[in-house]
C-alpha positions in Angstrom: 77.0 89.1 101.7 75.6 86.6 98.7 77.6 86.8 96.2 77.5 84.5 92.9 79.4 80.9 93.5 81.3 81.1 90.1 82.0 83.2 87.7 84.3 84.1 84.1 84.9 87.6 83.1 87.3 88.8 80.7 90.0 85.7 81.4 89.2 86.1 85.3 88.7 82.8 87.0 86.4 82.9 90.2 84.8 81.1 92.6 83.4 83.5 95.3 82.3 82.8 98.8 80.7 85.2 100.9 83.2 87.2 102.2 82.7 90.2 104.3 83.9 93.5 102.2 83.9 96.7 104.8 82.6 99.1 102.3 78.9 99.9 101.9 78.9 99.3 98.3 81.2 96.2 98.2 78.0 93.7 98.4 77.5 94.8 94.6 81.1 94.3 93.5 80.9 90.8 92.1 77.3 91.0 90.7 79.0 93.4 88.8 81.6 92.4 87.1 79.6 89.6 85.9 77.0 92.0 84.5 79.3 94.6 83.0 82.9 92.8 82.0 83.3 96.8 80.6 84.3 97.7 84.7 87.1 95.6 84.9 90.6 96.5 83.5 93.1 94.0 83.5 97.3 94.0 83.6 98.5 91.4 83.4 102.1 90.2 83.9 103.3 89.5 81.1 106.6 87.5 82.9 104.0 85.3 84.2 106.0 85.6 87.9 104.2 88.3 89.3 100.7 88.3 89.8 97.7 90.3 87.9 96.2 92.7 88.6 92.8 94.3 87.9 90.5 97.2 88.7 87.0 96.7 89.1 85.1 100.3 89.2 81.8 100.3 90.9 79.1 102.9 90.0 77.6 104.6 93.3 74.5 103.2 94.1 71.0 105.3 93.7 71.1 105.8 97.4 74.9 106.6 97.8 76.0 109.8 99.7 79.0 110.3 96.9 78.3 110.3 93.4 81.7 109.1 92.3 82.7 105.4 91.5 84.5 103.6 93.9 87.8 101.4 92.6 88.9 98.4 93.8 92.1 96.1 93.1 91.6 92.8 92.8 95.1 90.8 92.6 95.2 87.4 91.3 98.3 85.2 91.4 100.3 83.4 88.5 102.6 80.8 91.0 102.9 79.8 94.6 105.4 82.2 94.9 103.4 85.1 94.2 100.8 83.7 96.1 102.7 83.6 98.9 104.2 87.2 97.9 100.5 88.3 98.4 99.9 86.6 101.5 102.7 88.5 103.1 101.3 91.9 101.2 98.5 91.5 103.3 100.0 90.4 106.3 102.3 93.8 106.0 99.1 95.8 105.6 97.4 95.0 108.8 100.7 95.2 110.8 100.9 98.7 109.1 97.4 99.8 109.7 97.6 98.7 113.1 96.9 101.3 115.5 100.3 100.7 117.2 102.3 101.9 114.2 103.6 105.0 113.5 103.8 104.5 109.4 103.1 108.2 108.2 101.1 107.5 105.2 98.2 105.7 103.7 98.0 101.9 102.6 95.7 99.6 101.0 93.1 98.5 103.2 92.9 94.7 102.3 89.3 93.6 102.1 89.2 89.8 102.0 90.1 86.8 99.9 87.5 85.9 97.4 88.4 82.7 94.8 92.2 83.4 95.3 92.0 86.9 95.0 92.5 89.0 96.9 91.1 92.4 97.3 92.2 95.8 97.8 91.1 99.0 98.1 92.3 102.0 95.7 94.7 104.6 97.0 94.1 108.1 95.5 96.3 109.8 93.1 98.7 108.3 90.6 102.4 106.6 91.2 105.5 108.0 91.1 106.0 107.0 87.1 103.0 108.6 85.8 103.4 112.0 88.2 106.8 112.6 87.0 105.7 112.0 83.0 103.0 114.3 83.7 105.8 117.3 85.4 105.7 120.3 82.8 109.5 121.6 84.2 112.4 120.6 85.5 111.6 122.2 88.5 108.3 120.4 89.1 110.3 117.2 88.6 113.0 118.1 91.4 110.0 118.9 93.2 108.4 115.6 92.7 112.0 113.6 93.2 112.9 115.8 96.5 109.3 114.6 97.9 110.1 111.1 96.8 112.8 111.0 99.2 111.2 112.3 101.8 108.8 109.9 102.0 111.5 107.4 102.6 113.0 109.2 105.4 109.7 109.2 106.9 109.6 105.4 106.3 112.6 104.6 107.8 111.6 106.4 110.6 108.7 104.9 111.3 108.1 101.8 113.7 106.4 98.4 112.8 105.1 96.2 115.8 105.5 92.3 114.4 107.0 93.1 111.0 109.8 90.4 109.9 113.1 90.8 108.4 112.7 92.8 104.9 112.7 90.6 101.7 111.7 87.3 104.2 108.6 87.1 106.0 108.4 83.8 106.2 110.9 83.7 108.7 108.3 85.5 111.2 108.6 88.8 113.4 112.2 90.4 113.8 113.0 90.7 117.8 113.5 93.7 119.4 114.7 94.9 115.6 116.2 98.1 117.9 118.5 96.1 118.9 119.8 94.4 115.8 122.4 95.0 113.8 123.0 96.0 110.3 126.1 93.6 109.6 123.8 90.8 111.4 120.9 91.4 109.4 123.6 91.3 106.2 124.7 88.3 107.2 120.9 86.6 107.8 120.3 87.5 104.3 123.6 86.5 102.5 123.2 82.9 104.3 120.2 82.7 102.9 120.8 83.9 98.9 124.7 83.1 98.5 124.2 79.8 98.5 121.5 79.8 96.2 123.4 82.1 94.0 126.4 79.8 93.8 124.6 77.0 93.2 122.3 79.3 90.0 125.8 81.0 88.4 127.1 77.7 86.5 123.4 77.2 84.7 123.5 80.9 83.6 123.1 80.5 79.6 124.0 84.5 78.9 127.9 84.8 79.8 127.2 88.5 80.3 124.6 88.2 83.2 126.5 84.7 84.9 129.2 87.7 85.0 127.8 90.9 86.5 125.9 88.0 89.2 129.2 86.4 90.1 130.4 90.7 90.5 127.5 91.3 92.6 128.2 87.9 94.9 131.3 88.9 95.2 130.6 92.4 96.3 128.4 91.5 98.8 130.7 89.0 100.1 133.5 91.2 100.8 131.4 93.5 102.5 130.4 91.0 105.0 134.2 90.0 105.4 134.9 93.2 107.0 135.0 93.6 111.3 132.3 94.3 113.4 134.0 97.7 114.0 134.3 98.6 110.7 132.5 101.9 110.2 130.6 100.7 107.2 128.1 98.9 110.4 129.3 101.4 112.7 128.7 104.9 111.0 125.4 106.3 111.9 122.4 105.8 110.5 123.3 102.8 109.1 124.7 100.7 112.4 121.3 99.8 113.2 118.0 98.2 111.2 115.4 100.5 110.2 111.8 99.8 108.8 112.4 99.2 104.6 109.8 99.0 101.7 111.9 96.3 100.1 111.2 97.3 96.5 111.2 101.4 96.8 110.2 102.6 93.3 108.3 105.9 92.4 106.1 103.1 90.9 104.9 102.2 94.1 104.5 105.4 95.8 101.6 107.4 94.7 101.3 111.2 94.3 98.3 114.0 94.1 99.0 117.5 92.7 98.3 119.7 96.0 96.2 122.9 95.7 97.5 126.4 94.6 100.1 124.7 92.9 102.1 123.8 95.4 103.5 120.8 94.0 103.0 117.1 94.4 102.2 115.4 98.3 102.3 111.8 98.5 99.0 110.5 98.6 99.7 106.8 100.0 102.6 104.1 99.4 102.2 100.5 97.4 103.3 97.6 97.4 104.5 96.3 100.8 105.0 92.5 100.1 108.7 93.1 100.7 108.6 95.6 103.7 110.3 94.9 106.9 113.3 95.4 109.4 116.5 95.5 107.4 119.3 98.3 106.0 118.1 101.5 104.7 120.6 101.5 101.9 119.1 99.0 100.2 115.7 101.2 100.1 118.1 104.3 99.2 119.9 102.3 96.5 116.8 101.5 94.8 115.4 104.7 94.7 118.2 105.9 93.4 118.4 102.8 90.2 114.8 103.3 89.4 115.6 107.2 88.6 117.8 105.9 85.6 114.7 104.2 83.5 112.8 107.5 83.7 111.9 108.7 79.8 114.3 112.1 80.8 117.3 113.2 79.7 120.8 112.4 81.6 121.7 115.3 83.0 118.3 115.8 84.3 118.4 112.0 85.9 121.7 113.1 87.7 120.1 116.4 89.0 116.7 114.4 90.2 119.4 111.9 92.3 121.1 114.6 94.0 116.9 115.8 94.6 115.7 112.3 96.0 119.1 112.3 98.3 118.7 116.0 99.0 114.9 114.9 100.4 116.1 111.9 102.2 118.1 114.2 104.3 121.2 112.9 102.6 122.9 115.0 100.2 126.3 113.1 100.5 125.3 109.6 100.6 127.9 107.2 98.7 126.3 105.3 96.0 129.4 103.9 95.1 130.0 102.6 98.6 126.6 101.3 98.7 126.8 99.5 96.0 126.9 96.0 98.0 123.3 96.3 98.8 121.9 97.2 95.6 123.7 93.9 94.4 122.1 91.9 97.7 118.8 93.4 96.2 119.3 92.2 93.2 120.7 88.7 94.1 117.7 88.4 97.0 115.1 86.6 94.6 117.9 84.3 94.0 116.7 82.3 97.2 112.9 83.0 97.0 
C-alpha cells in the first residue's frame, strides 16, 4: 500500500512507510486523516508517561459490503519506556491470538507499525468504566461486576504458549510456567523492584507517600520471609503461576449489552502490555482496588466486591491477606 511519506494532523507527527494493514479498507486510512483531521480523536496522556492514543474512523468505501465506519487505534508513545510498553503490547497480542492458545476472548488485532505508531484494531462495545456509569440499578451493576470477575477466572484459566513473567517481558518466555512456583515467581519480582524501591524511598519529597511505600516494601518483604511450606504458596489455587493481565481494570475489559436484556457479556479484553505468567492475586487485588474509584455510593462498592469475587469463583477470598501483592503491584513500576 502507498501511503503519504509525511504527514501533521491535529498534533500527530508521522512519517508513514508502506506498511501492509489486513483490512480491505486500511489502504485509505492515512490518505484520510490527512484529508479530514475531523476523523481523528485524540487522548492524550496528560502524565506524559503513558502513551496517546487516537481513533481514526474510516467511512466505508462506495464499494464496501457494510455500510458502517470502521475504527482504528492508533497509539503513539510519549518515552522509551512506553515505547517499549507497546512493543511488548504487541508482542502479547500475537502470542494471544495464536492458534495455540486457549485465551477465551477477543483482542486487538495489531496491524503494523507506521511512523512509531502503532496500529490497532477496535474492539466492539464499551469498557468496564463507561458500562457500569451507564447501569440503570443496582442489580444491573452486580450483574456487570459478577461478569467482571468471571472474565478473570476464565483468564487465569487460560494457557499462553511463549508468554513471559507478568509485569517483565523483557526477561523473555517463562519455562514450563506449570511448573513454577508462586513464592519463586514472588521472589523474581521482589529481586527485581526492592532494590529499586530502597534506593527511590530517601528522594521521596511527600512524607506521606515515602511512608505508605516503605509499608508496602515492607509487606511484601515479610511475605517472602515465610517457608516454602507455608500455606500462603501452598494453599490451592495460588501454589502455582497462572496466566495474569497485569493491570486488571473494568477500564480495560470491554462490555456489550446482550439481547433481551440479558445483561452485559464481555465483548473483548484491553490492554495486555503487562500480561503474563505470575500470581493471580495480584489480578484479583486489582480488580478488587479499581471498584473503589467508581462514581457509586459505598455500600454499593462493598456489595459489587463481594459480586466481582462471587464471579471469580471466590466468594471468601482474603483481601486483607492479599494485601502483599497489591503493594508488589504497586511498587512494580518502581524497577521499570
Amino acid at each position: 500500500m502507498s501511503v503519504p511519506a509525511s504527514a501533521q494532523t491535529n498534533h500527530l507527527q508521522r512519517t508513514v512507510p508502506d506498511i501492509a494493514l489486513s483490512t480491505d479498507d486500511a489502504a485509505t486510512l492515512y490518505a484520510l486523516i490527512d484529508a479530514r483531521p475531523d476523523l481523528l480523536q485524540a487522548r492524550k496522556d496528560p502524565t506524559g508517561q503513558n502513551s496517546n492514543v487516537f481513533f481514526v474512523s474510516v467511512p466505508p468505501s462506495d464499494d464496501s459490503s457494510t455500510r458502517a465506519p470502521r475504527t482504528y487505534v492508533l497509539k503513539q508513545p510519549t518515552n522509551a519506556a512506553s515505547a517499549q510498553a507497546l512493543d511488548h503490547e504487541s508482542s502479547n497480542l500475537g502470542l494471544i491470538r495464536a492458534a495455540s492458545t486457549t485465551f477465551p476472548f477477543a483482542v486487538p488485532e495489531f496491524l503494523g507499525t507506521a511512523g512509531g505508531l502503532r496500529v490497532m484494531t477496535l474492539l466492539p462495545g464499551v469498557n468496564g468504566v463507561r458500562a457500569l456509569a451507564a447501569c440503570e440499578s443496582t442489580e444491573e451493576r452486580m450483574q456487570l461486576v459478577h461478569a467482571f470477575g468471571a472474565v478473570l477466572a476464565a483468564i487465569h484459566a487460560c494457557e499462553v504458549r511463549g508468554a513471559a513473567m507478568v509485569w517483565f517481558q523483557s526477561e523473555g518466555a517463562l519455562a514450563h510456567p506449570g511448573r513454577a512456583g508462586s513464592r519463586d515467581w514472588f521472589a523474581r519480582v521482589m529481586h527485581r523492584v526492592a532494590p529499586a524501591v530502597r534506593a527511590a524511598i530517601p528522594a521521596i519529597g511527600d512524607e506521606a507517600y515515602r511512608a505508605r511505600t516503605q509499608r508496602r516494601l515492607d509487606l511484601c518483604l515479610a511475605v517472602l520471609d515465610r517457608l516454602d511450606t507455608d500455606p500462603v504458596w501452598t494453599a490451592a489455587p495460588f501454589s502455582r503461576l497462572h496466566f495474569c493481565h497485569g493491570d486488571y481494570m473494568l477500564a480495560n475489559v470491554m462490555f456489550e449489552k446482550t439481547a433481551q436484556g440479558g445483561g452485559w457479556r464481555c465483548s473483548g479484553v484491553l490492554d495486555l502490555g503487562d500480561a503474563g505468567y505470575g500470581d493471580a492475586r495480584s489480578d484479583l487485588m486489582t480488580g478488587i482496588e479499581c471498584l473503589e474509584f467508581q462514581n457509586i455510593s459505598r455500600e454499593e462498592i462493598a456489595g459489587c466486591q463481594s459480586a466481582f469475587l462471587s464471579g471469580y469463583g471466590m466468594p471468601d477470598f482474603d483481601r486483607a491477606a492479599a494485601e502483599p501483592w497489591d503493594a508488589c503491584y504497586l511498587l512494580k513500576d518502581f524497577a521499570a
